[in-house]
VOKOL-291298 format. One line per field, with one value per residue: residue number from 1; y, z, x of N, C-alpha, C in turn. Coordinates in Angstrom, 3 decimals, decimal comma, m for minus. Each point is the difference from the previous one (the first is absolute). Layout:
<recs>
num = (NUM;...)
n_py = (Y;...)
n_pz = (Z;...)
n_px = (X;...)
ca_py = (Y;...)
ca_pz = (Z;...)
ca_px = (X;...)
c_py = (Y;...)
c_pz = (Z;...)
c_px = (X;...)
</recs>
This chain:
<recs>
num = (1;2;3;4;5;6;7;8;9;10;11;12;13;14;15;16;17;18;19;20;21;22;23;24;25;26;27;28;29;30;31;32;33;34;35;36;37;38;39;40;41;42;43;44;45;46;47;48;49;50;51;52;53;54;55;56;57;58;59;60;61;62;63;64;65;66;67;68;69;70;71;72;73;74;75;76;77;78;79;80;81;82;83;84;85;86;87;88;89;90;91;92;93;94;95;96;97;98;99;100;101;102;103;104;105;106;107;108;109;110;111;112;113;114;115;116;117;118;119;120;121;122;123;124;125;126;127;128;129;130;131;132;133;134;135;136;137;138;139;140;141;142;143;144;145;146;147;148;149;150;151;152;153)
n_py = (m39,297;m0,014;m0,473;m0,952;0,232;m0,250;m0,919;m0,302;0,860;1,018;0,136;1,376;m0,018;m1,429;m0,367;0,760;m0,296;m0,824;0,519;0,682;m0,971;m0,182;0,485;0,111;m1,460;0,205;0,386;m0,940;m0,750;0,305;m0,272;m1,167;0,368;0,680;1,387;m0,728;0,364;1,170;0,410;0,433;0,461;0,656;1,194;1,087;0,023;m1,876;m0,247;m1,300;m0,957;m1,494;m1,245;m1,300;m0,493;m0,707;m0,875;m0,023;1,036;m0,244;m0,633;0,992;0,568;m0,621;0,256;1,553;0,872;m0,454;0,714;0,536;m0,490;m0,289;0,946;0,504;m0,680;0,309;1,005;0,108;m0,530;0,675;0,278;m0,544;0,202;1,473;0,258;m0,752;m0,307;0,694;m0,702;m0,226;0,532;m0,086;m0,793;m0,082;m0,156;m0,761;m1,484;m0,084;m0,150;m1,570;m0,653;0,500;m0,472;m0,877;0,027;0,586;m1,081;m0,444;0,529;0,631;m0,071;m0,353;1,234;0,585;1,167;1,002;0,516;0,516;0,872;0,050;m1,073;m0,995;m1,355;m0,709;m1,032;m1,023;m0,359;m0,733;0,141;m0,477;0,886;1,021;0,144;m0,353;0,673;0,463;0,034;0,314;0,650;0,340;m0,181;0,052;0,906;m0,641;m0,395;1,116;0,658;0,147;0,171;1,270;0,680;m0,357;m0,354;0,709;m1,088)
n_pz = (13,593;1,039;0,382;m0,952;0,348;0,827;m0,867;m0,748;m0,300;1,465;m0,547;0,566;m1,028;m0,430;1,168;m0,246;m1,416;0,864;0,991;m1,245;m0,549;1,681;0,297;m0,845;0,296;1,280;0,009;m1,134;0,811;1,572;m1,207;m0,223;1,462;m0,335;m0,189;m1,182;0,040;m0,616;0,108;m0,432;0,481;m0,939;1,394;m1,191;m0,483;m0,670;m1,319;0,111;m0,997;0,919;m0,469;0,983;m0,723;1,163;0,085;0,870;m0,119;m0,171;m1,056;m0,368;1,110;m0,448;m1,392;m0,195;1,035;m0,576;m1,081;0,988;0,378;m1,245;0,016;1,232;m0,707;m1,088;0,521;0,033;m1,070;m0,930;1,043;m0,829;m1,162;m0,861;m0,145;m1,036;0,952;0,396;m0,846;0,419;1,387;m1,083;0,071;1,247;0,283;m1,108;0,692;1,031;m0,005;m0,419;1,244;0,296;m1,106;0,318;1,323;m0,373;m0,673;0,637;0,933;m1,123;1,114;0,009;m0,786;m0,297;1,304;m1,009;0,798;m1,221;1,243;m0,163;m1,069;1,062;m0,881;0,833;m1,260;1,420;0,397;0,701;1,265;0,416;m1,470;0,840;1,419;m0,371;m0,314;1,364;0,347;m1,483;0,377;1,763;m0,308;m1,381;0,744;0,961;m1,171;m1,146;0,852;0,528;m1,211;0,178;0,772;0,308;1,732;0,886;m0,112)
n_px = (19,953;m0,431;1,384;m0,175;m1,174;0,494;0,649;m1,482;0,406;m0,592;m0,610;0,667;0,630;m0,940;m0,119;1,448;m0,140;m0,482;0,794;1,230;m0,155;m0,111;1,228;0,452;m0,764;0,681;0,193;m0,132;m0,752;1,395;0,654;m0,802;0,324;0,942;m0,205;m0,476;m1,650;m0,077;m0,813;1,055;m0,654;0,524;m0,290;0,157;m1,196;0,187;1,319;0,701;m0,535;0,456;m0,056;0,156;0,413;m0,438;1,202;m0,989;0,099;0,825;m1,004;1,134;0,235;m1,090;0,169;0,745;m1,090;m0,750;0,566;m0,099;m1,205;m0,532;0,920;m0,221;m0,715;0,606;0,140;m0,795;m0,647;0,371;m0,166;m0,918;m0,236;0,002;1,152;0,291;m0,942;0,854;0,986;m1,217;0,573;0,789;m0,950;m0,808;1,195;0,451;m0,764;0,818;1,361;m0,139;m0,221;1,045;0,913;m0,936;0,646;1,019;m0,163;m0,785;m1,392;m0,528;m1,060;0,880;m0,978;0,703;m0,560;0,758;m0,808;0,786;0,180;m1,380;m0,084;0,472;m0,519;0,874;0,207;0,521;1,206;m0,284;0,384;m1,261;m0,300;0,803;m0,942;m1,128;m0,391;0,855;m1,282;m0,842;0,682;0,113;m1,007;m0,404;0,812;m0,691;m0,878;0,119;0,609;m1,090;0,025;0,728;0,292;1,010;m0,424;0,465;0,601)
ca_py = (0,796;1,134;1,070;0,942;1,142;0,591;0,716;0,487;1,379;0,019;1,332;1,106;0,828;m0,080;0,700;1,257;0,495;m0,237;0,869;1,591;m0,659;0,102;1,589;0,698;0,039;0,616;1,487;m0,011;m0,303;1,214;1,216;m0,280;0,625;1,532;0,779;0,412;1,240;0,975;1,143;1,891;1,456;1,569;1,314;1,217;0,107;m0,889;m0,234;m1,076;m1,097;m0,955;m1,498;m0,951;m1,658;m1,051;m0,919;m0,711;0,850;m0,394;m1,183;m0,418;0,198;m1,153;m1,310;m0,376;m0,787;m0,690;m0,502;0,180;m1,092;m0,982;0,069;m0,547;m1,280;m1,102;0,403;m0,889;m1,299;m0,158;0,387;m1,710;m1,490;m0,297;1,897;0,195;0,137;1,787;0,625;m0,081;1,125;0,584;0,021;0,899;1,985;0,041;0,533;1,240;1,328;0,190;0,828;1,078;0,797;0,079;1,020;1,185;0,639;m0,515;0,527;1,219;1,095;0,251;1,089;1,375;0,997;1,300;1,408;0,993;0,025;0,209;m1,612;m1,177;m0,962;m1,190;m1,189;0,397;m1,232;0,003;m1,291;m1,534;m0,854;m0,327;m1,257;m1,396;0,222;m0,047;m1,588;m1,017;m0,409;m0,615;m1,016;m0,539;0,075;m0,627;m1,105;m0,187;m0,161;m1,594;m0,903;m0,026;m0,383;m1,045;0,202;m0,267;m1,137)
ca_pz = (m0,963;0,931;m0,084;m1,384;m0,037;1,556;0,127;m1,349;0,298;m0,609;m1,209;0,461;m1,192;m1,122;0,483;m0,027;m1,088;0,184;1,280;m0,705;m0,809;1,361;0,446;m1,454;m0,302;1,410;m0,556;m1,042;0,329;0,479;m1,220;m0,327;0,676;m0,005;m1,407;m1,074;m1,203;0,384;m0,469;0,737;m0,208;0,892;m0,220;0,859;1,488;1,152;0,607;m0,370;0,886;m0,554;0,206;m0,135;m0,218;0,348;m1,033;0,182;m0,510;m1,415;m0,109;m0,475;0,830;0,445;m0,743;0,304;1,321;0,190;m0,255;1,011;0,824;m1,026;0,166;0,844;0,690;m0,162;1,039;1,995;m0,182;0,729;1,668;0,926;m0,977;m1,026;m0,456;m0,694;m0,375;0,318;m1,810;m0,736;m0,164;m1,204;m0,899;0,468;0,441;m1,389;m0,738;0,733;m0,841;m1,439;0,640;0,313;m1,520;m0,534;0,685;m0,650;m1,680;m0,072;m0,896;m0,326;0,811;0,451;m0,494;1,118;m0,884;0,269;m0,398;0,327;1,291;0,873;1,035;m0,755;0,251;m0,699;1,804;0,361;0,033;1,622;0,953;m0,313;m0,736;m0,464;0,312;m1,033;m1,340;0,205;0,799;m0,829;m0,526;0,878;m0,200;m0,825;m0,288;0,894;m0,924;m0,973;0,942;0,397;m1,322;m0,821;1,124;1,072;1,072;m0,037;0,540)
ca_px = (m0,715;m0,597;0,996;0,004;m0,978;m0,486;1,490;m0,088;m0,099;m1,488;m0,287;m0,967;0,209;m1,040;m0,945;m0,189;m0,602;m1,417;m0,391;m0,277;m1,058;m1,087;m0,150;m0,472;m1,307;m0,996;0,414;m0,885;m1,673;m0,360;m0,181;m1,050;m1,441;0,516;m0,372;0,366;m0,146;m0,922;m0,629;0,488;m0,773;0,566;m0,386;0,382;m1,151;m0,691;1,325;m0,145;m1,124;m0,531;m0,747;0,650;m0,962;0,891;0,183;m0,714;m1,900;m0,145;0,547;1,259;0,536;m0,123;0,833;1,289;m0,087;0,177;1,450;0,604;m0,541;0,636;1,070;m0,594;m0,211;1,094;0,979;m0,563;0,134;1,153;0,778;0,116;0,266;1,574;0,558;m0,398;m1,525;m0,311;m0,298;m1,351;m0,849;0,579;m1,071;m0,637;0,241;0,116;m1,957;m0,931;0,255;m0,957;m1,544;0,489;m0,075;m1,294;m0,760;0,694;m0,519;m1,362;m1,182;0,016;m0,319;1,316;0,481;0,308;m0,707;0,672;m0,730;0,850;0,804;m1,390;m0,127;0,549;m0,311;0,523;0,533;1,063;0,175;0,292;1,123;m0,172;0,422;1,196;0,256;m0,404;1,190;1,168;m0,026;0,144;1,665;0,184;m1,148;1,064;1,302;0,492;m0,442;1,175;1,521;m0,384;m0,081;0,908;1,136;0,165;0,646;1,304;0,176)
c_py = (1,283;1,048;0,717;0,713;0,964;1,419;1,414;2,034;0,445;1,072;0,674;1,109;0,416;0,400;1,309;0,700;m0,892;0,967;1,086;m0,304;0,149;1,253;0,895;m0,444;0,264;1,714;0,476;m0,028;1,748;1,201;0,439;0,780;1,210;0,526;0,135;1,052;1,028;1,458;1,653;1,047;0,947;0,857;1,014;0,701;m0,835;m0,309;m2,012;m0,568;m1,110;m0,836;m1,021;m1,271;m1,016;m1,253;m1,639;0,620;m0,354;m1,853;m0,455;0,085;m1,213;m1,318;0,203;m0,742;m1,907;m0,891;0,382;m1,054;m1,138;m0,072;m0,229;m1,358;m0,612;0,865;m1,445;m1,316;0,139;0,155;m1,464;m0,858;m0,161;1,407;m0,218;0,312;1,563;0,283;m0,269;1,595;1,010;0,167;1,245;1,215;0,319;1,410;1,691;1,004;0,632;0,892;1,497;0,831;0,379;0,622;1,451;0,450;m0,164;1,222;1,175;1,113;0,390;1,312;1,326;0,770;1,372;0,963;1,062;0,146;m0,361;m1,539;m0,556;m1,050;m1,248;m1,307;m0,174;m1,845;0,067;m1,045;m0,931;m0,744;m0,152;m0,862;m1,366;m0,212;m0,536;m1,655;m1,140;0,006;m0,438;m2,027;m0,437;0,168;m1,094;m1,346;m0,626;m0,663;m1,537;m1,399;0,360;m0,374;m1,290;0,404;m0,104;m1,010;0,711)
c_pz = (0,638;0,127;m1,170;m0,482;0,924;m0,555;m1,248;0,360;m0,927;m1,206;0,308;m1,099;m0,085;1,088;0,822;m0,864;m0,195;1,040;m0,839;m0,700;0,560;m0,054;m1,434;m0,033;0,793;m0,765;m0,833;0,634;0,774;m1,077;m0,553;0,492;0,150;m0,959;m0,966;m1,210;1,161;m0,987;0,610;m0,448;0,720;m1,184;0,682;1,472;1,142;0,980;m0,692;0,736;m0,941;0,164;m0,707;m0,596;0,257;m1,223;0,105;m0,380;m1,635;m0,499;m0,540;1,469;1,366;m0,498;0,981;1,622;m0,652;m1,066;1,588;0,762;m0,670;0,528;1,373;0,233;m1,043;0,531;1,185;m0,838;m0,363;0,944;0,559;m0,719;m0,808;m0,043;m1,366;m0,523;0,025;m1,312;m0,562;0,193;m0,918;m0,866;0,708;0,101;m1,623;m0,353;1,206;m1,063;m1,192;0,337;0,420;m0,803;m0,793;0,983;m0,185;m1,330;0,311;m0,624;m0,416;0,450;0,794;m0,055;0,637;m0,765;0,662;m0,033;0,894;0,976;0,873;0,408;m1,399;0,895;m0,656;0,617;m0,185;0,317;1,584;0,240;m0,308;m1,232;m0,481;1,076;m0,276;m0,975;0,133;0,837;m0,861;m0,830;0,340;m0,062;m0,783;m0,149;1,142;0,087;m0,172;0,559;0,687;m0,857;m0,592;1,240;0,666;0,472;0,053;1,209;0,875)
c_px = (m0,514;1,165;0,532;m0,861;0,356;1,591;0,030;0,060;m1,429;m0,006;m0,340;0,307;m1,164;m1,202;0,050;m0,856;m1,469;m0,701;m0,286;m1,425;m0,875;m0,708;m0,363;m1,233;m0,986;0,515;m1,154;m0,778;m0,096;m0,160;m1,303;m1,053;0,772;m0,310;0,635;0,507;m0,933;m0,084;m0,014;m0,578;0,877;m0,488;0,408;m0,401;m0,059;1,175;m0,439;m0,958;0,512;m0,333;0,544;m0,171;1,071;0,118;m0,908;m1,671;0,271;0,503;1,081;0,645;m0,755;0,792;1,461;m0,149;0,156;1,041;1,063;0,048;1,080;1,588;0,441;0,290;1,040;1,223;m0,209;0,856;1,699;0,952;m0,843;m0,064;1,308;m0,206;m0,843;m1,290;0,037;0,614;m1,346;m0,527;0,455;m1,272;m0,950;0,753;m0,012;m1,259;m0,049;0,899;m0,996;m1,493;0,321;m0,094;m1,187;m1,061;0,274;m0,574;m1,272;m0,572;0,387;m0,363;1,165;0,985;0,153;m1,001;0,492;m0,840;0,903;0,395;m0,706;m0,087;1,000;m0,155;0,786;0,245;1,222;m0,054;0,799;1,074;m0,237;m0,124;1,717;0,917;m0,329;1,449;1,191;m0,208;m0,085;1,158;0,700;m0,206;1,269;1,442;0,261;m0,514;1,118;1,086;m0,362;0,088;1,649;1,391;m0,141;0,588;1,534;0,662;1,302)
</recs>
């Protein structure tokens, strides 16, 4: 009985796509503390000024950290229990896109202000939320592939 296990070929298909699952949700958490959004003042006179708000100073950009975390750890669980536990993190990167999107439309103070050539003031949307972005897709396109392919024997 021991040699017929012993003879079985291991699955490394499926935990190739628990490792992407790994890595997309360590991505997410490093996204998390990079800048998001910010606020540009240029002027004729001053030349630009601006300011940054990382995706953790705000509490939607704490949720995706920790839809990141979430993903994360059923990446881990699957690279040691079953490939398959890394299709759960389909649900969290799901919710960070969703937190993403809603970090984009959020508040209304959100508005440019044009005073003619002299200042303009607007915000601007930064790296790190389009890296989140691209990590919680990441997140789920490699869910997905984890639940939909089988390895190839």
């Amino acid at each position: 009985m021991a040699e017929d296990l012993s003879s079985r070929p291991a699955r490394v298909g499926g935990r190739r796509y628990a490792a992407g699952v790994t890595l997309a949700g360590a991505a997410l958490v490093v996204c998390a503390v990079l800048p998001w959004s910010g606020v540009r003042a240029s002027s004729a006179l001053l030349g630009a000024i601006t300011s940054d708000t990382r995706g953790i100073d705000d509490m939607l950009g704490v949720y995706a950290l920790l839809a990141g975390l979430a993903a994360l750890g059923c990446g881990v669980a699957g690279l040691f229990a079953r490939p398959r536990f890394a299709a759960v993190a389909a649900v969290p990167g799901a919710l960070a896109m969703v937190v993403l999107v809603m970090f984009v439309s959020g508040p209304v103070d959100r508005v440019s202000v044009e005073l003619g050539g002299l200042l303009s003031i607007e915000p601007v949307i930064r790296y790190g939320w389009y890296a989140s972005l691209a990590s919680a897709f990441g997140v789920v396109l490699m869910a997905v592939l984890a639940l939909v392919r089988r390895p190839q024997s």
